[in-house]
C-alpha positions as CSV (number, residue, x, y, z in Angstrom):
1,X,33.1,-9.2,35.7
2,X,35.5,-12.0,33.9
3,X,34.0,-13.0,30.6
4,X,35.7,-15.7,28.7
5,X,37.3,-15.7,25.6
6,X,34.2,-17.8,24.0
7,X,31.4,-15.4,25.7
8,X,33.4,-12.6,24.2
9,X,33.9,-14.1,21.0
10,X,30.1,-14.8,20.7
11,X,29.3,-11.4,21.5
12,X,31.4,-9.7,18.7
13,X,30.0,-12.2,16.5
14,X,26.5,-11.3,17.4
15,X,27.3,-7.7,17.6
16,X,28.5,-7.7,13.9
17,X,25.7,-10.0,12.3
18,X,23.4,-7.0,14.1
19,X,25.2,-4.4,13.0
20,X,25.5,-5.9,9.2
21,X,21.5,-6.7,9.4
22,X,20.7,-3.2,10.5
23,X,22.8,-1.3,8.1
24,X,21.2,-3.5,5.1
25,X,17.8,-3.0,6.4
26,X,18.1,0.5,6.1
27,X,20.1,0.7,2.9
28,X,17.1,-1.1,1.1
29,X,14.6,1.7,2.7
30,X,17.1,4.1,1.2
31,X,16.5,2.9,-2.0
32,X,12.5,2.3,-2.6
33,X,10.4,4.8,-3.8
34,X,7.0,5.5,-4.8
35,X,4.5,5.4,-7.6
36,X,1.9,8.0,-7.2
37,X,-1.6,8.3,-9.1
38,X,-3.9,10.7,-9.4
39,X,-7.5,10.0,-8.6
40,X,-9.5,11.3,-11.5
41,X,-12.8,10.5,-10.8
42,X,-15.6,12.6,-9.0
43,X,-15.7,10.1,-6.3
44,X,-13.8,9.6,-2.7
45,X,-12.4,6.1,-3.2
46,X,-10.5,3.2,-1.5
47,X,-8.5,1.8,-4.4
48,X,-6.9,-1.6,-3.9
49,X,-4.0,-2.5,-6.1
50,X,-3.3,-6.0,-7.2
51,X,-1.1,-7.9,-10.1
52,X,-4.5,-10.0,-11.3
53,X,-8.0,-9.2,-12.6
54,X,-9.7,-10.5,-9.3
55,X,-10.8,-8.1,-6.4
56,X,-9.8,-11.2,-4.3
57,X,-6.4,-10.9,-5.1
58,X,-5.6,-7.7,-3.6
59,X,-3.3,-7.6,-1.5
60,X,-2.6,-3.5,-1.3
61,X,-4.3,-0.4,-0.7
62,X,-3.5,3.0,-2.6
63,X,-2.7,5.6,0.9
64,X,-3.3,9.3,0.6
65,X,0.3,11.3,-0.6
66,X,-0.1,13.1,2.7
67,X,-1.3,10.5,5.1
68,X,-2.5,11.6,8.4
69,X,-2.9,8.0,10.1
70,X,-0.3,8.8,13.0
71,X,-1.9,11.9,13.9
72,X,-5.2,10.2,14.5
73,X,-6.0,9.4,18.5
74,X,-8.0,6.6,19.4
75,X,-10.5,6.1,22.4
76,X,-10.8,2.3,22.0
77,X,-9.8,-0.1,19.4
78,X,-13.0,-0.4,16.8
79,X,-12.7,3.0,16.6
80,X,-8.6,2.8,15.7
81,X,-9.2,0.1,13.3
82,X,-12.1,2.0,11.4
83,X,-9.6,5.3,11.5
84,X,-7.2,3.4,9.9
85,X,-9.4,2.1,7.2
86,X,-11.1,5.2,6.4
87,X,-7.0,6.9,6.4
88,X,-7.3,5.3,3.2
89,X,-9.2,7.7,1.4
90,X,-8.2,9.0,-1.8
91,X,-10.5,12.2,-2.4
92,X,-11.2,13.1,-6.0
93,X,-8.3,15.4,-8.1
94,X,-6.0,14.0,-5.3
95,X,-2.8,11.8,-5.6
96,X,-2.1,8.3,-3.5
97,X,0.9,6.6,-3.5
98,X,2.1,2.9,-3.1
99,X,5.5,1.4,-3.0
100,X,6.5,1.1,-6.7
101,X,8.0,-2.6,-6.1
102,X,4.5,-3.6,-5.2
103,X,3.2,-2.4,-8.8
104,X,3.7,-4.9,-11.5
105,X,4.8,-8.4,-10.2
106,X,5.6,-11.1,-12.6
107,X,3.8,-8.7,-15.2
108,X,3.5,-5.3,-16.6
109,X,0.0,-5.0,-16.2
110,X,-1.8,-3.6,-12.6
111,X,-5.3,-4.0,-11.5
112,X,-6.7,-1.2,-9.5
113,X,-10.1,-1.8,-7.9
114,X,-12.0,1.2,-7.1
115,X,-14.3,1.6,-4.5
116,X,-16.6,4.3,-3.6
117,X,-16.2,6.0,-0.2
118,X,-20.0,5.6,-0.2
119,X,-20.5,1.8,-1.0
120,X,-17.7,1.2,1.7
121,X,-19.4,3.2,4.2
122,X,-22.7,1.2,3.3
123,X,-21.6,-2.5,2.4
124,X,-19.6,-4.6,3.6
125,X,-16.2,-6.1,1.7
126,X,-18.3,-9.3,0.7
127,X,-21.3,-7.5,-0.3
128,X,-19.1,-4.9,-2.5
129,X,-17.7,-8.3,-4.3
130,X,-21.0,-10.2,-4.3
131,X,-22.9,-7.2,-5.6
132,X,-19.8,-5.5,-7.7
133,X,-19.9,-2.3,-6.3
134,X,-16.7,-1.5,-7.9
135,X,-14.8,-0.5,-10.8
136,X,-11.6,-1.5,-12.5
137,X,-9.2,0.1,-13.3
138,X,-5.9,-1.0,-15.6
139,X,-2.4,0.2,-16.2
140,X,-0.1,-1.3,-18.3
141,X,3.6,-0.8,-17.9
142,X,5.5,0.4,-21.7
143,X,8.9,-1.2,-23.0
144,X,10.0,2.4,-21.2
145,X,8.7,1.2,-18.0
146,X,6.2,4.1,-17.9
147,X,2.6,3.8,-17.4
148,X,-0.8,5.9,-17.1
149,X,-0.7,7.2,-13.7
150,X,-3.9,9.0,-14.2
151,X,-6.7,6.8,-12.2
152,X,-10.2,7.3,-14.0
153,X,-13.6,4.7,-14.3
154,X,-13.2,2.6,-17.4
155,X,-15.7,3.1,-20.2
């Protein structure tokens, strides 16, 4: 096969913009870590995390420490996207994790919005706001950069 010089030079070109793009990808997952809370309530709950006192603002969702979601087979797809839901579940004295760049942005204060396993069983996302079958929860981040990690109902 004869490849000229300008194929050839394209192809190192694209080979090294791959090769710098991969190794950078992969030194950034090298560096994040998580934040992990402890769920010290009574209550199974789906806890969504957000950076403003609105349930409509969140845009993450506390996972288990020891998430099971790629163990779990499917039959059909309603039944994969309710499995994936319910992977969510953070059972009481247990510890769920999220990214910690994902915690405080543009503040050092972090909404968590706790919903009971049994309301989200029963309700549906708009009824859950409508109604407010959920509690908040608040962390604020110290001059330290530490924070309460402990998740409990607010009096």
């Amino acid at each position: 096969m004869n490849i000229t010089k300008n194929k050839r030079n394209l192809l190192v070109c694209i080979s090294a913009i791959a090769s710098l793009f991969s190794s950078c990808s992969q030194a950034d997952m090298d560096r994040l870590t998580f934040a992990e809370f402890k769920n010290c309530t009574n209550d199974t709950l789906f806890v969504g995390v957000s950076s403003y006192n609105t349930i409509d603002s969140v845009g993450w969702m506390l996972e288990p420490l020891y998430s099971f979601e790629d163990s779990i087979q499917c039959n059909d797809k309603d039944s994969c996207l309710l499995n994936e839901f319910y992977a969510d579940r953070i059972y009481p004295d247990s510890v769920g994790k999220i990214y910690d760049y994902m915690l405080f942005d543009n503040s050092d204060t972090c909404y968590f919005f706790l919903i009971k396993y049994d309301d989200a069983k029963n309700h549906s996302l708009d009824e859950i706001r409508a109604k407010k079958l959920y509690k908040k929860w608040v962390t604020v981040r110290n001059k330290e950069g530490e924070f309460d990690r402990n998740i409990k109902y607010s009096e």
